[in-house]
C-alpha positions as CSV (number, residue, x, y, z in Angstrom):
1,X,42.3,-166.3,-8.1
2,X,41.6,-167.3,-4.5
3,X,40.9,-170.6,-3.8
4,X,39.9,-172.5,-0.4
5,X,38.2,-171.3,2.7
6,X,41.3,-169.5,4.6
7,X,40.7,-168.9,8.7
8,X,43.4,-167.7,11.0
9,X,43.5,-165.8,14.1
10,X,42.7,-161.8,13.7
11,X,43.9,-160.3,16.6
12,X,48.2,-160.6,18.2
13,X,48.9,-163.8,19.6
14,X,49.0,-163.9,23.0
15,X,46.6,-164.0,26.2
16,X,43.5,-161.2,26.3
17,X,39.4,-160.8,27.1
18,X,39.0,-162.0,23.6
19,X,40.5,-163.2,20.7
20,X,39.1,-162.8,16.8
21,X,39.3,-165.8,14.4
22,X,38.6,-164.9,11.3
23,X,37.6,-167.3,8.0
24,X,36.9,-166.7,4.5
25,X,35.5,-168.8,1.4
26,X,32.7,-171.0,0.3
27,X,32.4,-173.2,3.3
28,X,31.7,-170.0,5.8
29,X,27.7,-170.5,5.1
30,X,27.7,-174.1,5.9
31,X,30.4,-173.6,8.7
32,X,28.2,-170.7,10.4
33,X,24.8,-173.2,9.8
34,X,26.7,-175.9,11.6
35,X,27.2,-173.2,14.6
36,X,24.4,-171.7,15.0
37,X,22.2,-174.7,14.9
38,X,19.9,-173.6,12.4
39,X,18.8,-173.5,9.0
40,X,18.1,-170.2,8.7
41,X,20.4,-167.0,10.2
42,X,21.1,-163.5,9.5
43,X,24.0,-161.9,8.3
44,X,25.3,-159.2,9.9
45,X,24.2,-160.3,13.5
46,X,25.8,-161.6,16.2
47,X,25.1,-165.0,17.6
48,X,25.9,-166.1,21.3
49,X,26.7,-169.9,20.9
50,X,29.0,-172.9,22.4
51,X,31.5,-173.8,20.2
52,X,31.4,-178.0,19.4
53,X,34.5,-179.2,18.0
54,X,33.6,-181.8,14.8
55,X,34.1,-184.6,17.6
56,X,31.4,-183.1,19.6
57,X,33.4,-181.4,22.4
58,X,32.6,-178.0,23.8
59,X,35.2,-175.7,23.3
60,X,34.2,-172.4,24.7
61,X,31.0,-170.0,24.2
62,X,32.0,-167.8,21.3
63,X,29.6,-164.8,19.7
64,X,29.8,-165.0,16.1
65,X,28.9,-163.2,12.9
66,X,28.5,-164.4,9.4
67,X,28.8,-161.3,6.5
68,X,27.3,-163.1,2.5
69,X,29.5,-162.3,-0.2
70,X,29.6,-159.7,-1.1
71,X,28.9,-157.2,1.5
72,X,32.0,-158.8,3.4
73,X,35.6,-157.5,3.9
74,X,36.9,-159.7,1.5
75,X,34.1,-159.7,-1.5
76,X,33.5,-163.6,-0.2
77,X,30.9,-165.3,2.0
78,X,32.9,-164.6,6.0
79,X,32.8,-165.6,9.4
80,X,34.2,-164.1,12.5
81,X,34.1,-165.5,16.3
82,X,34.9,-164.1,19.4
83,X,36.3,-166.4,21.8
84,X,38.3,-166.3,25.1
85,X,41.5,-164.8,24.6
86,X,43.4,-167.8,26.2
87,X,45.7,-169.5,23.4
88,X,44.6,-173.2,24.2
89,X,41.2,-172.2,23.4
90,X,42.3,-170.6,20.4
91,X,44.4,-172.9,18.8
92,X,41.6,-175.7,19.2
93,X,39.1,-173.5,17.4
94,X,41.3,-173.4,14.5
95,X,42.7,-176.8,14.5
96,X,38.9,-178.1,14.4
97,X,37.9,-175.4,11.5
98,X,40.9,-177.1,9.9
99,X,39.4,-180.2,10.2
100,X,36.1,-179.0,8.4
101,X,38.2,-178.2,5.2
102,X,39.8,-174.6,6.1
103,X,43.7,-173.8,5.4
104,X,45.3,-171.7,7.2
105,X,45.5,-168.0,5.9
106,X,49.1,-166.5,4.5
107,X,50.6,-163.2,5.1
108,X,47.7,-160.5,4.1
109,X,45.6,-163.1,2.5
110,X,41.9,-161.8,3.4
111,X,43.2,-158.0,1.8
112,X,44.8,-159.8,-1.0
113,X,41.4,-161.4,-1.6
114,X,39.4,-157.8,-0.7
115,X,41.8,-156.5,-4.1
116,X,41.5,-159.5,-6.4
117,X,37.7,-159.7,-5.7
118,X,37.1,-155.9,-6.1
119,X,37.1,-155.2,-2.6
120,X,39.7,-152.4,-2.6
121,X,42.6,-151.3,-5.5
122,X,45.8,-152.0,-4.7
123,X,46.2,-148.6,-3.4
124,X,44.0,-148.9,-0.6
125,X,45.0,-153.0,0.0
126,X,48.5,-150.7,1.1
127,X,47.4,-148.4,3.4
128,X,45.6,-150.8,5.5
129,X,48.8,-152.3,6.2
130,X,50.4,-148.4,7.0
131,X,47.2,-148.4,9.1
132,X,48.4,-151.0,11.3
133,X,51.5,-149.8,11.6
134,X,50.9,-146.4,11.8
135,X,53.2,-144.7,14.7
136,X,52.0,-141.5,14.6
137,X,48.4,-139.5,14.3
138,X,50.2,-138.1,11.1
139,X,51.1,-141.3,9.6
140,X,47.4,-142.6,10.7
141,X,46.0,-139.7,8.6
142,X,48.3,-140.2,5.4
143,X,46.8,-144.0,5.3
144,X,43.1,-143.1,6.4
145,X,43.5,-140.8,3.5
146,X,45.0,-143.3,1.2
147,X,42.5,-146.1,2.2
148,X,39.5,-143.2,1.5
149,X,40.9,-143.7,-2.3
150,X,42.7,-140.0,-3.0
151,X,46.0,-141.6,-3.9
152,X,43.5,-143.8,-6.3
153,X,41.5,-140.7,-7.4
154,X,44.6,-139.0,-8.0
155,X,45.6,-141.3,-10.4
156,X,42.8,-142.0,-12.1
157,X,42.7,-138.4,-12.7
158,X,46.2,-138.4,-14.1
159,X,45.4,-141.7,-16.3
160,X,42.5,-139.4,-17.6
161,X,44.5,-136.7,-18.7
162,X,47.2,-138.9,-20.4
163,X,44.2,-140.8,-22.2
164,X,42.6,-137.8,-23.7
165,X,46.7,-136.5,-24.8
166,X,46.9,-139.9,-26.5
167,X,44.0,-139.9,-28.1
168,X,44.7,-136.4,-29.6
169,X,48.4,-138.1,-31.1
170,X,46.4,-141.1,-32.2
171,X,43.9,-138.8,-34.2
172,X,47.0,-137.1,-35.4
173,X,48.2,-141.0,-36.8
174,X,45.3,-141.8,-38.2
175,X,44.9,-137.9,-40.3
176,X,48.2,-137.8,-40.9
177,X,49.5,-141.5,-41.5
178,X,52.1,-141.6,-38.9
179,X,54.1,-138.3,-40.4
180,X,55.0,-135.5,-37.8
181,X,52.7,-133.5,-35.6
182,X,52.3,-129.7,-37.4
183,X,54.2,-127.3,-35.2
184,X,50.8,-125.5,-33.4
185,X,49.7,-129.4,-32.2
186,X,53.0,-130.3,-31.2
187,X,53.7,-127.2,-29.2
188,X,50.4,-127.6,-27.5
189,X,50.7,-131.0,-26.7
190,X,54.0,-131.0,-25.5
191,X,52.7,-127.8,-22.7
192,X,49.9,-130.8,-21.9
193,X,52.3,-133.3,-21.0
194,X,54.6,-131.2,-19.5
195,X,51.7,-130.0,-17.2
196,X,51.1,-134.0,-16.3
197,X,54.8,-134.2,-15.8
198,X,55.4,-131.5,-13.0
199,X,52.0,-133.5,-11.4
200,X,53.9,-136.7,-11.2
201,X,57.0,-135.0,-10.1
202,X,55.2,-133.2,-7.1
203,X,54.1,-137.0,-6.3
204,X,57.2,-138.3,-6.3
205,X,58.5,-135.6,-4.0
206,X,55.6,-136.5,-1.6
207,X,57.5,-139.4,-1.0
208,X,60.5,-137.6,1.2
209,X,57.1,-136.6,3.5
210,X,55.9,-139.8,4.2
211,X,59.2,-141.2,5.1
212,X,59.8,-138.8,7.6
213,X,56.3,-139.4,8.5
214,X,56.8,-143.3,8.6
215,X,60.3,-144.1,9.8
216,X,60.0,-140.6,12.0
217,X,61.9,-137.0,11.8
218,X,65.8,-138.1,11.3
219,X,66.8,-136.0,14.2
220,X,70.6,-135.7,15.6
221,X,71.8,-134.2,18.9
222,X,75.3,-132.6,18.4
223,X,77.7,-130.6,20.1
224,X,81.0,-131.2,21.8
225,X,82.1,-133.8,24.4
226,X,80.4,-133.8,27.9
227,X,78.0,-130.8,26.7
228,X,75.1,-132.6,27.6
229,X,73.7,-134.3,24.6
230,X,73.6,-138.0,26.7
231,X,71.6,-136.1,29.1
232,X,68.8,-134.3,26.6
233,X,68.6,-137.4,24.8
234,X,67.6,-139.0,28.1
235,X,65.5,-136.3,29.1
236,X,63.6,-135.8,25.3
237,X,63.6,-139.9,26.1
238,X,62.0,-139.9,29.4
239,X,64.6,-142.7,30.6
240,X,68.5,-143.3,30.8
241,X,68.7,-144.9,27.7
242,X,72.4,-143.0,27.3
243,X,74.9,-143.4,29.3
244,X,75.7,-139.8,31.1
245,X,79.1,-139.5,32.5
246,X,81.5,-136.2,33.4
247,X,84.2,-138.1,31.4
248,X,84.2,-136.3,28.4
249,X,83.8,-138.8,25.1
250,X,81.6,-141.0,26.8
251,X,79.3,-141.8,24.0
252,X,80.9,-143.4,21.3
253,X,78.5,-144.6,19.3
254,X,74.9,-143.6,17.8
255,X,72.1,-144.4,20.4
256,X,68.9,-143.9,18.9
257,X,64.6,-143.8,20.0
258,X,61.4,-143.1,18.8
259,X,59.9,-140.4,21.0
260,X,56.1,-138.5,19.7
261,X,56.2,-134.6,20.1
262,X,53.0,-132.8,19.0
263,X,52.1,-135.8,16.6
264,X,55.0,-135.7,15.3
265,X,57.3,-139.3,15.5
266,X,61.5,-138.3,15.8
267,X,64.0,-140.7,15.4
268,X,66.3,-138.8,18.1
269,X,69.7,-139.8,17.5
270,X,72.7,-138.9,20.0
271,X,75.9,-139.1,18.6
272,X,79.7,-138.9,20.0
273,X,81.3,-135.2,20.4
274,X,82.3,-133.4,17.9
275,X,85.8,-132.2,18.4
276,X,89.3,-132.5,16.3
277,X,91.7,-134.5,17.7
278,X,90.1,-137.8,19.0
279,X,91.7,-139.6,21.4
280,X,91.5,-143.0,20.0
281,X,90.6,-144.9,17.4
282,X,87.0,-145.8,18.2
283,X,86.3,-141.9,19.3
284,X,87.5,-141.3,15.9
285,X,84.9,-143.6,14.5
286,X,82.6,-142.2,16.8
287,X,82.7,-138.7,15.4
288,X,82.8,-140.0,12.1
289,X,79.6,-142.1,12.5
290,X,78.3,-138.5,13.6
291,X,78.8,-136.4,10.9
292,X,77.6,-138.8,8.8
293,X,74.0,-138.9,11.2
294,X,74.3,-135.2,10.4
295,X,74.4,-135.2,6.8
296,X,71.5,-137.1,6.3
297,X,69.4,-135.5,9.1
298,X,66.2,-133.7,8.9
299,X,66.2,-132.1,12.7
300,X,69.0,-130.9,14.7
301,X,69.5,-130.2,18.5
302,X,73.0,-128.5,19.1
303,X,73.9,-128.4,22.4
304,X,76.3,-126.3,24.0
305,X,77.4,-126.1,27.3
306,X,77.2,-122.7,29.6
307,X,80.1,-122.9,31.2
308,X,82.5,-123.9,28.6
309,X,86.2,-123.2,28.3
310,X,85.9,-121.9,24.8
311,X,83.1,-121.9,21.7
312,X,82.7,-125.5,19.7
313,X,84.2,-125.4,16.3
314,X,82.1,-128.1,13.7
315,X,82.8,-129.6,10.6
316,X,82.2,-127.1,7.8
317,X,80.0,-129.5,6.1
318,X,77.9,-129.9,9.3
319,X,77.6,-126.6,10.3
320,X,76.3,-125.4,6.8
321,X,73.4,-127.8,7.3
322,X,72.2,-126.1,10.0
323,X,69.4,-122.9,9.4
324,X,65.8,-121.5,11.6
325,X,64.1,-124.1,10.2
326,X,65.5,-127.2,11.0
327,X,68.4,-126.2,13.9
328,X,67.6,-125.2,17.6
329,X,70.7,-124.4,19.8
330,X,70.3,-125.4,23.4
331,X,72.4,-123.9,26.2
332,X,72.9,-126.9,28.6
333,X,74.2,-126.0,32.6
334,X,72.9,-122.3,32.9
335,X,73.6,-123.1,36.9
336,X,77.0,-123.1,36.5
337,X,79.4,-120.5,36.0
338,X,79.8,-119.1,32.0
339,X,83.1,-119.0,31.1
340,X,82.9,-117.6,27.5
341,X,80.3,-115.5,25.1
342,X,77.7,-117.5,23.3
343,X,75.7,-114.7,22.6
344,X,77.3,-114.4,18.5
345,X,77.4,-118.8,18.3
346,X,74.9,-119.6,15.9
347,X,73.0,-116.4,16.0
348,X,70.8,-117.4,13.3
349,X,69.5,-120.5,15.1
350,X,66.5,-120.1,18.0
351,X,68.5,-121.0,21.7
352,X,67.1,-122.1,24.5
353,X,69.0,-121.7,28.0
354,X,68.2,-124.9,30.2
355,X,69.8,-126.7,32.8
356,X,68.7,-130.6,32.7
357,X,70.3,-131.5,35.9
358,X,67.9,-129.1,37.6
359,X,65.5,-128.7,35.2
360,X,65.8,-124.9,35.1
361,X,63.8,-124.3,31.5
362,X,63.4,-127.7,30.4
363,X,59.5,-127.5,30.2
364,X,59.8,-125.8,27.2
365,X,62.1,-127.7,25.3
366,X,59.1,-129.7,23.3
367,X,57.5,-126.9,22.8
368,X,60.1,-124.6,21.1
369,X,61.3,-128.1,19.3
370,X,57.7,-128.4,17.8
371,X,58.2,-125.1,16.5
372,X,60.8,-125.5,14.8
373,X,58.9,-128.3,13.4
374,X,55.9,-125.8,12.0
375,X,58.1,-123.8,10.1
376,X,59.9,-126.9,8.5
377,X,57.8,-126.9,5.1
378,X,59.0,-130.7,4.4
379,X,58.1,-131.8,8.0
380,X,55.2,-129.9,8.6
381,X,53.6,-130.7,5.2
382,X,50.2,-130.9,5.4
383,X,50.0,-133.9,2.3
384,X,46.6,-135.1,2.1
385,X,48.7,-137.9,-0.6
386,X,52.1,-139.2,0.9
387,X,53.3,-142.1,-1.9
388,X,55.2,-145.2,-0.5
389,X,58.6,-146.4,-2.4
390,X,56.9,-148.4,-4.7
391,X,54.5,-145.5,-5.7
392,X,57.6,-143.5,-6.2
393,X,59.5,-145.9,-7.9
394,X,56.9,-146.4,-11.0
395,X,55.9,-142.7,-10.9
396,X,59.5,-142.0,-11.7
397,X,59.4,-144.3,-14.6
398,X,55.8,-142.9,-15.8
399,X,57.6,-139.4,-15.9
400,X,61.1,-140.9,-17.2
401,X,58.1,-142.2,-20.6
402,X,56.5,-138.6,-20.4
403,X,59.5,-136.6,-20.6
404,X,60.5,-138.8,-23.5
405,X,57.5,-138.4,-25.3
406,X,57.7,-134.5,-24.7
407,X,60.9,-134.1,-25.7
408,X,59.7,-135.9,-29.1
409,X,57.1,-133.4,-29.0
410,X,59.4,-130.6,-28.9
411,X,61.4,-132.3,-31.6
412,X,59.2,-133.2,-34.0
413,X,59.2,-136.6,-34.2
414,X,57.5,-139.3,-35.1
415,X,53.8,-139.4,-33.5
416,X,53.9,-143.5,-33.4
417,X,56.8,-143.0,-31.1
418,X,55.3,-140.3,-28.9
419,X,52.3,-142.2,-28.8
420,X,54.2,-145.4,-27.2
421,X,55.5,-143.3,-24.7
422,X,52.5,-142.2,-23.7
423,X,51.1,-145.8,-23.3
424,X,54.2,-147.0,-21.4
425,X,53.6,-144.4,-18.9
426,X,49.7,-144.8,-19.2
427,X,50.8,-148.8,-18.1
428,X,52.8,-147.8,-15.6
429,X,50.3,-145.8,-13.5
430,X,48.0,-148.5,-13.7
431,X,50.5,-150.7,-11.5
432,X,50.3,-148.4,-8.7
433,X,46.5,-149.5,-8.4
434,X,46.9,-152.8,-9.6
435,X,45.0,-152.7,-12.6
436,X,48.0,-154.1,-14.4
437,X,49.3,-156.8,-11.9
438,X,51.3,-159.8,-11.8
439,X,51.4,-162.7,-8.7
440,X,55.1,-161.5,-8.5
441,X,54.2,-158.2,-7.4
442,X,50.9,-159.0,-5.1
443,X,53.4,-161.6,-3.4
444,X,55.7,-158.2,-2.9
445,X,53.3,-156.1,-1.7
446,X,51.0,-159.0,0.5
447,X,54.3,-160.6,2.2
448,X,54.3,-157.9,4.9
449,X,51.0,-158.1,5.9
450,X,50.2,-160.0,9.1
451,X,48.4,-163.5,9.2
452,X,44.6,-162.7,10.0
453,X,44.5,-159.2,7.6
């Protein structure tokens, strides 16, 4: 359980107009009395006061706010002041609330508090941390959603369903003293659980969303050497972050960025030509590190360039990867002269015909891309739920239990064995909202929280 009055500083380190030091415990009442220099105060109200360190020096004129347990963020009595943003000031405030018999605050330690006193489940103690570090308005909305309590709902919805299935199977023990379900029961309680099953499956899959939503849209730029990929990605970029030169081969290695199109966050990758025959060793690698990129990309940009000698050949592997939802082909240096047909390359694909260096078409490029994007049905998935790994992780086992029980179901055996099953996996959802936790795993899921949330 907690213990201690925790403070540390809520807002980045780091000079600003203000700075938020927060505190929370059974010394914030006495702590606020000693500030406001009065017996009597109101919660919930702000307070324009000088700060007097325990020595009696003014620090700085902070307002402050006092919230009683439990109508607080973290369930216990809390204080917050606004002082100068200036570090000095900072760091003296906290060294003095030190003095009065605060500790300073670990990783996520005022959520972790908000959970174990009630606060929040451990659902929603998660998605304030994706809230922070939200980088897109999608990934924003998965966590407002989350924090909201539909992931929670969701499962307690689930938890319902399994309790009333193993409460039928206990029934069944009791009737029947442990001896096999009759064929009608079994057959009907095996369609129940199968039912739960798929539920916890499409859960599960919700997961490959929210990466893409989280780490952004694995995107790679492909194409041959010196067709212009450097020179998108720079574009798409909005600086030279690639080096662009007419030697073909030039990039050798992946260069990658964040960049936001239509709310949507793309990790745009540009990778080394893709042609047979590498000159050397490291272009070898190069292309190699490429197709690799490709294989495990969501988005891809193939660019080809108007005026080359002959068509690009790719990898058979790469090329099949490629279809109208996830592929758009842009011609690159329409202001030069075309030297072959790319009317019949990749006709399945939409093209755009651009040239970057005079950019000849290029104001559509993030438009068409976000397209593509809307007909993507795993990026453009509206999910109002998105689980995290660790969601996924113990839904897998949940279903890994349910499957087992139905399978017994289907088999006819033993109800005292089904009914475990159905408990194990009954256990197991109740980790995802912590009402089956251990320090081991709030430690896990607290540790990359910042100091001050």
């Amino acid at each position: 359980m907690p213990h201690g009055t925790i403070v540390a500083l809520a807002t980045p380190m780091g000079k600003s107009a203000i700075a938020i030091i927060r505190a929370s415990g059974d010394l914030c009442a006495n702590l606020f009395q000693a500030l406001v220099a009065c017996e009597k105060f109101s919660a919930k109200t702000l307070y324009l006061r000088r700060y007097f360190s325990i020595d009696g020096n003014a620090i700085d004129d902070v307002l402050a706010v006092f919230f009683a347990a439990p109508n607080s963020y973290t369930g216990e009595d809390s204080v917050e002041m606004h002082c100068h943003g200036n570090m000095l000031i900072v760091e003296k405030i906290l060294e003095d609330l030190i003095r009065r018999g605060c500790r300073p605050a670990g990783p996520g330690e005022f959520t972790r508090r908000a959970f174990l006193n009630g606060k929040l489940d451990l659902c929603q103690a998660e998605a304030v941390a994706d809230i922070i570090h939200a980088s897109s308005e999608r990934a924003v909305a998965v966590a407002r959603n989350q924090l909201s309590g539909a992931l929670s709902e969701k499962i307690g919805a689930l938890s319902k369903n399994l309790i009333g299935a193993l409460a039928e199977i206990e029934r069944e023990i009791d009737f029947s003293d442990g001896e096999e379900l009759g064929e009608k029961n079994f057959q009907s309680m095996a369609v129940k659980i199968g039912k739960i099953s798929k539920e916890l499956e499409n859960l599960i899959d919700s997961n490959r969303c929210r990466t893409a939503i989280e780490d952004g849209i694995a995107t790679v730029i492909l194409g041959e050497p010196n067709a212009g990929k450097s020179s998108l990605f720079n574009f798409l970029v909005g600086e030279d972050r690639a080096i662009v030169s007419e030697i073909a081969g030039t990039t050798r290695d992946v260069v990658s960025e964040m960049i936001t199109i239509g709310g949507n966050t793309l990790k745009l990758c540009d990778t080394a030509g893709l042609r047979s025959g590498a000159r050397c060793a490291i272009e070898k690698i190069g292309v190699e590190k490429a197709v690799a990129m490709a294989k495990n990309a969501a988005l891809f940009f193939i660019v080809l360039a108007a005026d080359a000698e002959k068509l690009p050949t790719f990898p058979v592997e790469v090329s099949n990867l490629f279809n109208a939802k996830n592929a758009l082909l842009i011609v690159n240096r329409i202001d030069l002269d075309r030297k072959c047909d790319s009317t019949h390359f990749l006709p399945h694909l939409d093209r755009m015909e651009i040239s970057i260096k005079n950019a000849t078409g290029t104001a559509e490029v993030r438009k068409k891309i976000g397209e593509i994007i809307s007909r993507n049905e795993l990026l453009n998935q509206d999910v109002d739920i998105a689980v995290n790994v660790r969601h996924a992780d113990i839904l897998r086992r949940a279903n890994e239990s349910l499957l087992a029980a139905r399978a017994s179901l289907e088999h006819g055996v033993n109800v005292e064995i089904i009914a475990e099953d159905i408990r194990h996996s009954l256990e197991l959802l109740g980790e995802i909202v912590g009402a089956y936790d251990s320090e081991r795993m709030l430690d896990a899921v607290f540790s990359n929280f910042c100091v001050g949330k």
